[in-house]
N, C-alpha and C positions, 0 to 999 in steps of 0.2 A: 682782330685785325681784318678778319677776312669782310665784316662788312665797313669799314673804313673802307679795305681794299673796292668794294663794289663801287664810291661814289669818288673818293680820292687816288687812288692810285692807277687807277685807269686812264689813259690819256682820251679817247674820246668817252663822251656822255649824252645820252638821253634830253633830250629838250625838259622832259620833265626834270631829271637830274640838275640841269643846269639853271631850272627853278629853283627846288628844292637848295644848289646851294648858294642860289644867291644873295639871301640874308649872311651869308659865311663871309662872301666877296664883300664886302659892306664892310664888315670887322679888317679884314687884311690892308684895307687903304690906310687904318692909324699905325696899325703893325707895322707893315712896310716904308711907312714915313718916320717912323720911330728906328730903326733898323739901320736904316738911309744914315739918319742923322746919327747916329751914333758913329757909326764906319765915315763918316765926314768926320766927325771931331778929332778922331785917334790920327786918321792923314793929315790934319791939320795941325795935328802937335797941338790940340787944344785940350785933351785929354793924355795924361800921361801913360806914354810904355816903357816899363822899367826892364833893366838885361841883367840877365845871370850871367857868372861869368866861366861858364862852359855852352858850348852849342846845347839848343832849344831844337828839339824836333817834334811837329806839332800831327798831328793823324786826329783827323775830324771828316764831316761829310757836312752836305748842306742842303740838308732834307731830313726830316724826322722816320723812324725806324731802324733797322737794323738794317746797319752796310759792311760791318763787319770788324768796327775800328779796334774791340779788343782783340780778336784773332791777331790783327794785324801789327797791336804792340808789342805783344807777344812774339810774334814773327821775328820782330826787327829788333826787341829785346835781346831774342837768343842771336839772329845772326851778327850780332854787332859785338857779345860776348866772345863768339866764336872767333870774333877778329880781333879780339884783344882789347875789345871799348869796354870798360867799365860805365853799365849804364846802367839809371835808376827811371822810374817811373813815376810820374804826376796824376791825380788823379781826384775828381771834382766827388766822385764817391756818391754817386746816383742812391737817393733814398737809403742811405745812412741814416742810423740814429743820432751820429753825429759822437763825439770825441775830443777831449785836448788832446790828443797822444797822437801826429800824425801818421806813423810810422807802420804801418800795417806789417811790414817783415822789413827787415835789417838782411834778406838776399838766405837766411839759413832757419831763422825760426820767426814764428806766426806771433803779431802782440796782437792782433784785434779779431772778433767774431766776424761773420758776415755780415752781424747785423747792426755791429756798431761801424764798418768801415765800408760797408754797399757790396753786393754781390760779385761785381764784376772787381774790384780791387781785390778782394779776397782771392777769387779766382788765378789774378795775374799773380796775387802774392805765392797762391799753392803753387803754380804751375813753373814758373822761372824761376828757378834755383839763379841765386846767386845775383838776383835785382831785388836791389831794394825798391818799395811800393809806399810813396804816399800818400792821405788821403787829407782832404779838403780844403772849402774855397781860396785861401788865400798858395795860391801857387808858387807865386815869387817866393813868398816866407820858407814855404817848404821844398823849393829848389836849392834854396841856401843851404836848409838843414842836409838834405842829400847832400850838397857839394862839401859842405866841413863833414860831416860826421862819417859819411862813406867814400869821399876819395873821388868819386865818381868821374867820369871825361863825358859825359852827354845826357841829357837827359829828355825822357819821350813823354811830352805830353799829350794825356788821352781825353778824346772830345775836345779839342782844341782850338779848334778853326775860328771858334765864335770869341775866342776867350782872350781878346785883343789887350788889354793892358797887359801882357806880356809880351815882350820879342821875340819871336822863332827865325831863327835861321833858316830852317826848313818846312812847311807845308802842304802837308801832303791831304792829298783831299779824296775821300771816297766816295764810287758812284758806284748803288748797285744796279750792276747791267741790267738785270730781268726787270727792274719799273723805271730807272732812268730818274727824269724829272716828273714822273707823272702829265697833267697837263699844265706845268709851269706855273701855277701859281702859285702864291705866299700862303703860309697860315693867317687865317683856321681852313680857308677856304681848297686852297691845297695842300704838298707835304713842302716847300721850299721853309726853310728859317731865313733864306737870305735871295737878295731878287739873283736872279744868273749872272749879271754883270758883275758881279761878287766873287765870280767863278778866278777872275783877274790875279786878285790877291794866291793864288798857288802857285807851288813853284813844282810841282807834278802831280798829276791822276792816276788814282790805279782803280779801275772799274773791278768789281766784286763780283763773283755766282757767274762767274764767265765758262760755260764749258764747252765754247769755240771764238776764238779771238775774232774770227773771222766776220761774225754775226754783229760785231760792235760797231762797223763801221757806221750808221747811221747818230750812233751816238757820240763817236768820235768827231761827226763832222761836227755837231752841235759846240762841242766843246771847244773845237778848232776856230769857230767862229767866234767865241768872244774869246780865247785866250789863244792865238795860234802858235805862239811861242814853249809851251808848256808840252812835255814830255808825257803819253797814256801808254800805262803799265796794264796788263792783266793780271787777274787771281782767280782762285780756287778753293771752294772749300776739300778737305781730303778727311775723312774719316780715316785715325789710326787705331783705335783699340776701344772694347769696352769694359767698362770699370762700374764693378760691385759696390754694394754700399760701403762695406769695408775697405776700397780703394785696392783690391784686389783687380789685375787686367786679363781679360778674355780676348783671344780673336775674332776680326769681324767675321770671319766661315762660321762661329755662330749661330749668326742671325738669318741664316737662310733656311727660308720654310717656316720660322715661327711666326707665328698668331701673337702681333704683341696689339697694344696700347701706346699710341704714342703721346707723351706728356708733354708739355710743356708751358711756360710763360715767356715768351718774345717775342720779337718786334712780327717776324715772316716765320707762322709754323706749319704755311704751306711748304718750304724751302728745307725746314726740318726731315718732314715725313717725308718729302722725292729724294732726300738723300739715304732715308732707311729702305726706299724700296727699292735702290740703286743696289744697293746690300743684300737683296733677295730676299726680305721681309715683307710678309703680310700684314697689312694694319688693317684689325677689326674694329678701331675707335682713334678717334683724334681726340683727348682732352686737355682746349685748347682755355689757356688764362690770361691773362693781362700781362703784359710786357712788366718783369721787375716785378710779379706777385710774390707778396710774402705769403706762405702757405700757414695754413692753420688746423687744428686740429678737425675742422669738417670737413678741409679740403684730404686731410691722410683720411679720413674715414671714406670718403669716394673714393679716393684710390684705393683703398683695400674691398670695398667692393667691386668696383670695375673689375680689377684685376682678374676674380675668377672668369671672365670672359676669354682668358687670352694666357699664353702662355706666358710673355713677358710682360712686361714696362719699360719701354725707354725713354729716356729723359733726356735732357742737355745736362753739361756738367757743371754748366751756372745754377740749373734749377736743382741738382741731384745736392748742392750744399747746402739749400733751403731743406730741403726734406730730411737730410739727415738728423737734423736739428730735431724732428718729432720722432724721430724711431723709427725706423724704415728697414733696420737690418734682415726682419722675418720677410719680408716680403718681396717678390721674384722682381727685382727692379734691376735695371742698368742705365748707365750713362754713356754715350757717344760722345768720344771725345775725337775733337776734328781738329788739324791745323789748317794754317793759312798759305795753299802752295803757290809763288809768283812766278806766272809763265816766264819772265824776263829775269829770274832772280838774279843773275850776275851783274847785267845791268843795272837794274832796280838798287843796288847795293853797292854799286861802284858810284852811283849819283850821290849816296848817302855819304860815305866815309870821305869822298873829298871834301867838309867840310872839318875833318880833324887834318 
């Protein structure tokens, strides 16, 4: 990421830079006219969007990277249980090997690996007791299956925004504060999927990596300008505990003072490692992968080397279910497990449930 980060995600650039990506700009004009016309056909009614017949809540962002959407299913998974919604979970199941069995848990026990149902659904499946997790393309189909077979009153679909033959009730759209829109323009050339006037279609914002509301307002106006009617929430990431291979939980007082390794495969693992040093940790090494790497047995052999560098390893707990898979239990590894805290939570959740 970090050299994407140097030429896309920075909003101003170099003359040379903006040589350099302007063969990129070239490719974004079919992109964006492709894009366009699609989001015209589906308001047209020329393409069909079909309805489930419980509320659709949709959590997507409209920029490529990590903004945070599974923390945030998750989120709104538990507090909607908490309120008595029975709710299940949709899920496109990112680099899966793929499956007929959609069902990744039934809300109590696990039917799919990581690697047949994508790391982040497996993830939501460990983590939310009591929501059941689907996994792939066809969404409506396995909306259905959630509504007959689990009873369910609402259902959250993850990466969503883009994923228009379906109807949401609700859309909620994530922006991470620390890059915003970058400098606004479309892939490949920038990080947008979709031009900003696209921002229209939500029906509220919650900006992400916020750790003062205050600091938003430049981004807030942007977003007030092309949607001024739409409601901007804050969030937070919160580190609660860390977790051994064997899913054993440490407290974060922990991690202070140790010499770790910090691991990872995601979108922002600059974002990663300021939250372990938030925690009082030293990092003698960043090693950093490809967003959604599948690990391999050369990659455990680096990390059993690295390792004697530093007293730990810490990972994410998307990547710590990849690695389990190779054997990992000898070795001084942890995972930071973090939830998603919303500055306006009572609000942010009062907007939700008036749709039951």
């Amino acid at each position: 990421m970090r050299r994407i980060d140097r030429f896309l995600y920075r909003k101003e650039k170099t003359l040379g830079e903006r040589i350099l990506l302007f063969p990129l700009y070239l490719f974004s004009l079919p992109y964006g006219w492709a894009v366009r016309t699609r989001s015209l056909f589906y308001s047209l009614k020329l393409l069909k969007t079909k309805t489930l017949p419980c509320p659709v809540i949709s959590v997507g962002n409209i920029t490529v990277g990590g903004t945070g959407k599974t923390p945030l299913v998750m989120a709104i998974a538990e507090g909607l249980m908490n309120r008595g919604i029975s709710t299940a979970i949709l899920s496109r199941g990112y680099r899966g090997t793929g499956t007929s069995e959609p069902v990744v848990s039934d809300g109590r026990r696990l039917f799919l690996s990581p690697q047949e149902s994508g790391d982040e659904p497996f993830l939501m499946a460990r983590v939310c007791k009591g929501v059941p997790v689907l996994v792939g393309k066809d969404r409506f189909k396995n909306g259905r299956i959630a509504f007959r077979q689990f009873g369910i009153k609402a259902l959250l679909l993850d990466d969503g925004y883009q994923h228009l033959p379906l109807r949401r009730d609700l859309d909620i759209l994530l922006i991470d504060a620390t890059v915003g829109f970058g400098d606004q323009n479309l892939l490949p050339r920038g990080i947008l999927r979709e031009p900003l006037s696209h921002l229209r279609r939500a029906h509220l914002f919650l900006l992400t990596k916020v750790m003062d509301p205050e600091r938003c307002h430049p981004l807030e106006k942007k977003i007030q300008e092309i949607h001024p009617r739409a409601p901007v929430f804050h969030s937070r990431y919160q580190p609660t505990k860390l977790v051994n291979p064997i899913g054993e939980e440490e407290e974060l007082d922990s991690l202070k003072g140790k010499r770790i390794i910090a691991l990872s495969g995601i979108a922002n693992p600059d974002y990663f490692s300021s939250l372990l040093r938030e925690r009082g940790a030293e990092i003698v090494r960043e090693a950093v992968f490809p967003d959604h790497h599948s690990y391999g047995n050369k990659d455990l052999s680096f990390v059993q080397e690295k390792s004697k560098e530093a007293d730990w390893i810490v990972t994410t707990e998307k990547d710590m279910l990849k690695l389990r898979q190779l054997g990992i239990d000898h070795l001084p590894i942890r995972a930071l497990r973090i939830e998603m805290k919303i500055w306006e939570e009572e609000a942010f959740f009062k907007r939700i449930v008036t749709l039951f």
